[in-house]
DSSP file (Angstrom, degrees, kcal/mol; ACC not computed):
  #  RESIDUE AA STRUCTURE BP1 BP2  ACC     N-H-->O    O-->H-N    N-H-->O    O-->H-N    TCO  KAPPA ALPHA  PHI   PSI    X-CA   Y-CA   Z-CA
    1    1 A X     >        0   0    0      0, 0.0     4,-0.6     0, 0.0    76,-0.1   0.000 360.0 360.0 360.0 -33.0   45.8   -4.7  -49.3
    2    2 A X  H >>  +     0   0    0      1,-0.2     4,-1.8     2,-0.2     3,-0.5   0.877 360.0  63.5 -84.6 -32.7   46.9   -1.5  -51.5
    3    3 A X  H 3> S+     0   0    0      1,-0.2     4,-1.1     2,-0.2     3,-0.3   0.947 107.9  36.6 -44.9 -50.1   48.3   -0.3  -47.6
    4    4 A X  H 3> S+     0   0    0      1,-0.3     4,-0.9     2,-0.2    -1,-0.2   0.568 111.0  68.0 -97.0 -19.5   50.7   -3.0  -47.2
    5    5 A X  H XX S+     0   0    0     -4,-0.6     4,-1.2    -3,-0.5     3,-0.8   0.974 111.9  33.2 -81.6 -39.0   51.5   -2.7  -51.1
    6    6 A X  H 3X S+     0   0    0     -4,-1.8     4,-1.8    -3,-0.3    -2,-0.2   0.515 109.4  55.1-163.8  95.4   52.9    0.3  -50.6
    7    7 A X  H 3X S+     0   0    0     -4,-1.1     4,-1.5    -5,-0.3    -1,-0.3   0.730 110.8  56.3 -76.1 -24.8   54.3    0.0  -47.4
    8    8 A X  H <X S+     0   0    0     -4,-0.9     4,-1.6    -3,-0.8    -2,-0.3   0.911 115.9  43.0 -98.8 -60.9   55.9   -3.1  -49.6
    9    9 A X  H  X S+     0   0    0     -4,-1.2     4,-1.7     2,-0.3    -2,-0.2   0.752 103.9  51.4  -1.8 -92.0   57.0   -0.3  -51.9
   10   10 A X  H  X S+     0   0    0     -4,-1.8     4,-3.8     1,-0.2     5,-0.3   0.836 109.7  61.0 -49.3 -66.6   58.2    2.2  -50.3
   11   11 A X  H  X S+     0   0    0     -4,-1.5     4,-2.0     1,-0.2     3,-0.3   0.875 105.7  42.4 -34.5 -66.3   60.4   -0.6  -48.6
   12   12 A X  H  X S+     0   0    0     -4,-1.6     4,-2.5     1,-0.2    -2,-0.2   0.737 108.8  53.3 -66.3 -29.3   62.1   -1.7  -51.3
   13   13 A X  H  X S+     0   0    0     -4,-1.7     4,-3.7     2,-0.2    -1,-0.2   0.927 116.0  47.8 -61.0 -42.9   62.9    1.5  -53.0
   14   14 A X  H  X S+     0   0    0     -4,-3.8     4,-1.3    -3,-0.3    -2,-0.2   0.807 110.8  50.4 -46.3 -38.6   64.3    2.2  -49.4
   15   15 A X  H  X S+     0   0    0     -4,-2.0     4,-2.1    -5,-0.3    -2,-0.2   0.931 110.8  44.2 -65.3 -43.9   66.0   -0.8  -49.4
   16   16 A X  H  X S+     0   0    0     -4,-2.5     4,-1.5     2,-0.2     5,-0.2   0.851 119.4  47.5 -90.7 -34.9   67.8   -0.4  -53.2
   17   17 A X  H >X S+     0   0    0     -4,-3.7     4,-3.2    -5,-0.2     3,-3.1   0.970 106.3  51.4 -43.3 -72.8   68.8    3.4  -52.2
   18   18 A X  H 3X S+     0   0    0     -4,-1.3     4,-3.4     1,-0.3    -2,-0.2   0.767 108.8  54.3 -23.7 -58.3   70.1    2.6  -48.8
   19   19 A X  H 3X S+     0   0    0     -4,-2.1     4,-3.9     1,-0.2    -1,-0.3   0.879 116.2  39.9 -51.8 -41.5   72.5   -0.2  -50.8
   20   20 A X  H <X S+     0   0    0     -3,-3.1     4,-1.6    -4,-1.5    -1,-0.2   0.920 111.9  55.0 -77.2 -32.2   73.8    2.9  -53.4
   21   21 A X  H >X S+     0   0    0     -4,-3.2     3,-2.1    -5,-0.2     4,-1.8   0.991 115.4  38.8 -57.0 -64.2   74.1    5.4  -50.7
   22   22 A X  H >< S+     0   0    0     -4,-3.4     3,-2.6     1,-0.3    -2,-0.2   0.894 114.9  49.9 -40.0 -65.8   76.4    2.9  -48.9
   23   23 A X  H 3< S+     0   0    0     -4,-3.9    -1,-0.3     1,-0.3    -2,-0.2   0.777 107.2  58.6 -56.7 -20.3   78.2    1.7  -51.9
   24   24 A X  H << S+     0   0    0     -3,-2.1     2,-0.3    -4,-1.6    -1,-0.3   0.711  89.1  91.4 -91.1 -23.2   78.8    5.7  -52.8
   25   25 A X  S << S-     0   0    0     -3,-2.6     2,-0.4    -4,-1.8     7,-0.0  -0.713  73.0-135.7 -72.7 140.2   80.8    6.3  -49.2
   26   26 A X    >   -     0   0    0     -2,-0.3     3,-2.2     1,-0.0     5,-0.1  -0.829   8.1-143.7 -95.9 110.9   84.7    5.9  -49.3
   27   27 A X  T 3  S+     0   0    0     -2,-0.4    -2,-0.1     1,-0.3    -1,-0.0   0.308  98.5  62.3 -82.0  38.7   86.4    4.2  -46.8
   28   28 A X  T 3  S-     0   0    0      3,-0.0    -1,-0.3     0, 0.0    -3,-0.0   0.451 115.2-105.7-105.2 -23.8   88.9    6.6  -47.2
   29   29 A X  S <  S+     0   0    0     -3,-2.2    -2,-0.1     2,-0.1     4,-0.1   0.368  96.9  98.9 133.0 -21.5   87.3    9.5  -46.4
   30   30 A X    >   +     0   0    0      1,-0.3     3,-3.4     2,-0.1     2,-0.6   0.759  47.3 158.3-100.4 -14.7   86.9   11.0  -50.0
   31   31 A X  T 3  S+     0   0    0      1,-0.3    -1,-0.3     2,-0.2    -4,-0.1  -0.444  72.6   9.2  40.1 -88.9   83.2    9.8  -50.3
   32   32 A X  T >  S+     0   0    0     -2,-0.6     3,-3.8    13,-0.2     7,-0.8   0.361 123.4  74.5 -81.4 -35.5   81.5   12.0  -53.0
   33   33 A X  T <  S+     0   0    0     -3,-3.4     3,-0.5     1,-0.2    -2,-0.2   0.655  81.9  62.4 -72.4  -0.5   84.8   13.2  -53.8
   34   34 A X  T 3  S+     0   0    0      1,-0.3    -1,-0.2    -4,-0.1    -3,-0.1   0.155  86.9  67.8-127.6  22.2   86.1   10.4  -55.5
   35   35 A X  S X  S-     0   0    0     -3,-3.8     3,-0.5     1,-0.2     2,-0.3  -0.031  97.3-133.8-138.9  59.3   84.0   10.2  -58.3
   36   36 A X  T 3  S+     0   0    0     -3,-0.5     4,-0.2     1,-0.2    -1,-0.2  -0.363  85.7  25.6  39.8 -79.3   85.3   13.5  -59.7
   37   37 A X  T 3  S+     0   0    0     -2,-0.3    -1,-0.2     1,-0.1    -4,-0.1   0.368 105.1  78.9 -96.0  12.6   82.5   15.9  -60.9
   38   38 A X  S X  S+     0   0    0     -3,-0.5     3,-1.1    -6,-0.3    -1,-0.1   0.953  92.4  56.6 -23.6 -76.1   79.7   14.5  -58.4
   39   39 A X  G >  S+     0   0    0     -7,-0.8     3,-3.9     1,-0.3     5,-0.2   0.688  87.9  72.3 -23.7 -48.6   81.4   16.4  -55.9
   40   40 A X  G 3  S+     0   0    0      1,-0.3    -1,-0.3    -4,-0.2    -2,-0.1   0.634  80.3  73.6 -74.5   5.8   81.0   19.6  -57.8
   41   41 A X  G <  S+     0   0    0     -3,-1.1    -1,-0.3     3,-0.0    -2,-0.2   0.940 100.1  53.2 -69.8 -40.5   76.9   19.8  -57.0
   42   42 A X  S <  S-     0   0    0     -3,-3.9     3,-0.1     1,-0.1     0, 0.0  -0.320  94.8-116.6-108.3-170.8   77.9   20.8  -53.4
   43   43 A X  S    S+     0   0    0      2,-0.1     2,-0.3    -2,-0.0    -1,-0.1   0.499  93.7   7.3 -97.2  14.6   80.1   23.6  -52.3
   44   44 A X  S    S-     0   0    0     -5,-0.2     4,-0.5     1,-0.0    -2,-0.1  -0.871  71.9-115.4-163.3 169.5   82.9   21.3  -50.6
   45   45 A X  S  > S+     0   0    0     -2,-0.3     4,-1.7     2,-0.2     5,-0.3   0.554 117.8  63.4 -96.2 -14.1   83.4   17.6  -50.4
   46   46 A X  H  > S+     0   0    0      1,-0.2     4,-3.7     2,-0.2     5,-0.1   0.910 105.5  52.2 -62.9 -27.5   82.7   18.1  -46.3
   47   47 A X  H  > S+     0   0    0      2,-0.2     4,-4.1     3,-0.1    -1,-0.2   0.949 108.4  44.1 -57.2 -45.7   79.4   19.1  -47.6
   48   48 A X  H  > S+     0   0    0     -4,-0.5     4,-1.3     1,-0.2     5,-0.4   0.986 110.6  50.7 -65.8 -68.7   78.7   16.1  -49.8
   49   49 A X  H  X S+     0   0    0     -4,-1.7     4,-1.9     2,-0.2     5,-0.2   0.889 112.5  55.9 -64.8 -31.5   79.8   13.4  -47.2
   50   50 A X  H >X S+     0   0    0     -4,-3.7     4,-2.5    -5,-0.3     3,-0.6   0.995 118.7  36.0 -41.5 -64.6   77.0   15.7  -44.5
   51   51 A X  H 3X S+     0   0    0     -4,-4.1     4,-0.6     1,-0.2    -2,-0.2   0.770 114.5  47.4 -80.1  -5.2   74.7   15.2  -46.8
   52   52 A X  H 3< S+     0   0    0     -4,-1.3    -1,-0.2     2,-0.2    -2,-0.2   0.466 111.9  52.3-105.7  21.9   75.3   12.3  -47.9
   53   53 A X  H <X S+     0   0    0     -4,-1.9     4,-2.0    -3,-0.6     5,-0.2   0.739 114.0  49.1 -81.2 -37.7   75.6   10.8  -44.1
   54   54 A X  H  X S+     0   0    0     -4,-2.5     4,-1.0    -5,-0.2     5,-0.2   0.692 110.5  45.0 -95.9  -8.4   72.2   12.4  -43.4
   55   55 A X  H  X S+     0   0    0     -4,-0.6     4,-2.3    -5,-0.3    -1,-0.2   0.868 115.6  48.0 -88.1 -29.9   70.4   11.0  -46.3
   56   56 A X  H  > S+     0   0    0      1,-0.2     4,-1.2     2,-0.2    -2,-0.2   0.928 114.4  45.9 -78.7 -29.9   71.9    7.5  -45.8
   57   57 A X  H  X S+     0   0    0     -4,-2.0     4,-2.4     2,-0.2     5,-0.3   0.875 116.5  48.4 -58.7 -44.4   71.0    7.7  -41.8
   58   58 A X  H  X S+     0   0    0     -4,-1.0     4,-2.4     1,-0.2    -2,-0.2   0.981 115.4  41.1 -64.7 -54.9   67.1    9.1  -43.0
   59   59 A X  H  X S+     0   0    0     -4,-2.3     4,-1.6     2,-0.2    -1,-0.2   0.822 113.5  59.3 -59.5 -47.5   66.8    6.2  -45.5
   60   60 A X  H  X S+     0   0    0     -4,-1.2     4,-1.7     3,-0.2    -2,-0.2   0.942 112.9  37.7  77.4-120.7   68.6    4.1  -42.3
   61   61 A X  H  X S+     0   0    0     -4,-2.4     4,-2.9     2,-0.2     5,-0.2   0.747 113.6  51.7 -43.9 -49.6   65.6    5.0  -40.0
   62   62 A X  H >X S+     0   0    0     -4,-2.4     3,-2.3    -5,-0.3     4,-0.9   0.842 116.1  45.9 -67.4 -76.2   62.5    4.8  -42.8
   63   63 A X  H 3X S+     0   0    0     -4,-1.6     4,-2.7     1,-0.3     3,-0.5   0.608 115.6  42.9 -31.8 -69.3   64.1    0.7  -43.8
   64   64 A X  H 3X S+     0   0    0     -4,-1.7     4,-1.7     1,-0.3     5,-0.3   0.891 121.1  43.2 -67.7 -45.9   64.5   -0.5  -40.2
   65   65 A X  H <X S+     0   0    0     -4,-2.9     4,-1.6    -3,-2.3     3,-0.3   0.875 116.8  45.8 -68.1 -38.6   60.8    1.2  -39.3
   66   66 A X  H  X S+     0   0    0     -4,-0.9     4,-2.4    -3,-0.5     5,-0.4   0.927 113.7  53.2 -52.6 -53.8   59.1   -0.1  -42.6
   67   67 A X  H  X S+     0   0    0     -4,-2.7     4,-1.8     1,-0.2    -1,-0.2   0.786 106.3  48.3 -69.3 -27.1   60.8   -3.6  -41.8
   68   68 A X  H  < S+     0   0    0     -4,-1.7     4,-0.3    -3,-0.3    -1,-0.2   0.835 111.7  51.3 -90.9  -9.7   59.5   -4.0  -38.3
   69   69 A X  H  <>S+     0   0    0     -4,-1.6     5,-1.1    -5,-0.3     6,-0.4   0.786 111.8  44.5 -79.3 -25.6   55.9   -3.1  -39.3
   70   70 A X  H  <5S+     0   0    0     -4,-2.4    -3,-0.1    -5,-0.2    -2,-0.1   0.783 118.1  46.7 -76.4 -41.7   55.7   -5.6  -42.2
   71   71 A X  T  <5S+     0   0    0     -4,-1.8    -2,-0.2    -5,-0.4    -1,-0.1   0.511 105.6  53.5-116.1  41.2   57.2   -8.1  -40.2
   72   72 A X  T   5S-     0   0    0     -4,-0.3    -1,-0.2     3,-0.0    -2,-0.1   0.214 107.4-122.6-103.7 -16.0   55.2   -7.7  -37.1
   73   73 A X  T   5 +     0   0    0      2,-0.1     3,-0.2     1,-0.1    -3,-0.2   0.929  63.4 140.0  70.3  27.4   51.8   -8.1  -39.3
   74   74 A X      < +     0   0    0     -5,-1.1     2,-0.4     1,-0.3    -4,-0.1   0.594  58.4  56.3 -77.3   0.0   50.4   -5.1  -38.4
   75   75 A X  S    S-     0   0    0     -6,-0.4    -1,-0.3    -5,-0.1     2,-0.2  -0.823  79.4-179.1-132.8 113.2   49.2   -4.3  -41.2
   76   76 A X        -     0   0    0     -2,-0.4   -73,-0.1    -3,-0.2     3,-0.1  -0.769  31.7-117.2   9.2 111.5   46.7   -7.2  -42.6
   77   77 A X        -     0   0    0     -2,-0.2    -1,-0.1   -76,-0.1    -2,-0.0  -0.434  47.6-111.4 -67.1 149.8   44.6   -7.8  -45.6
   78   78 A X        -     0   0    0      1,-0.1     2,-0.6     2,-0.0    -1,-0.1  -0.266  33.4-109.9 -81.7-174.8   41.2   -8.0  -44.4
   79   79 A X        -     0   0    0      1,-0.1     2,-0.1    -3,-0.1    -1,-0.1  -0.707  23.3-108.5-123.5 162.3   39.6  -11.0  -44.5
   80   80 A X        -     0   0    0     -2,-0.6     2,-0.7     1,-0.1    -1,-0.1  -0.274  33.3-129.7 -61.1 116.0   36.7  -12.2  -46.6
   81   81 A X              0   0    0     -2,-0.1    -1,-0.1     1,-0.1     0, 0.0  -0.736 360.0 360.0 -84.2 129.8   33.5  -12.7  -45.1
   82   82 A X              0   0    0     -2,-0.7    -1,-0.1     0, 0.0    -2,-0.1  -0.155 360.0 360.0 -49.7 360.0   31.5  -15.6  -45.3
């Protein structure tokens, strides 16, 4: 039961990044860049939108994997014996 809480966890925190990362990309291009001194952590704005393409792909990978293992039931509370 505490596995699957959190694998439950872990999911949703994945889930409510993944949503900011997305909302934080520009469909212009400017990404990072276009929310003025954000930008100024990395040493370019090509930098920022690398990393912040490879964290949103990483985050990406953990959600989909999390999600087919929760909702395949592989992981099971055990059950009470009798």
């Amino acid at each position: 039961m505490l596995v699957k809480t959190i694998i439950q966890g872990l999911w949703l925190i994945s889930a409510v990044g993944l949503t900011a990362l997305v909302l934080l990309h520009s469909p212009k291009g400017d990404g990072l860049g276009g929310l003025g001194g954000q930008a100024q952590l990395f040493t370019s704005t090509k930098s920022a939108e690398t990393t912040l393409n490879r964290v949103t792909w990483a985050l990406t990978v953990i959600f989909m994997g999390l999600t087919v293992v929760l909702s395949a039931g592989w992981i099971e509370a055990p059950s009470a014996a009798l």
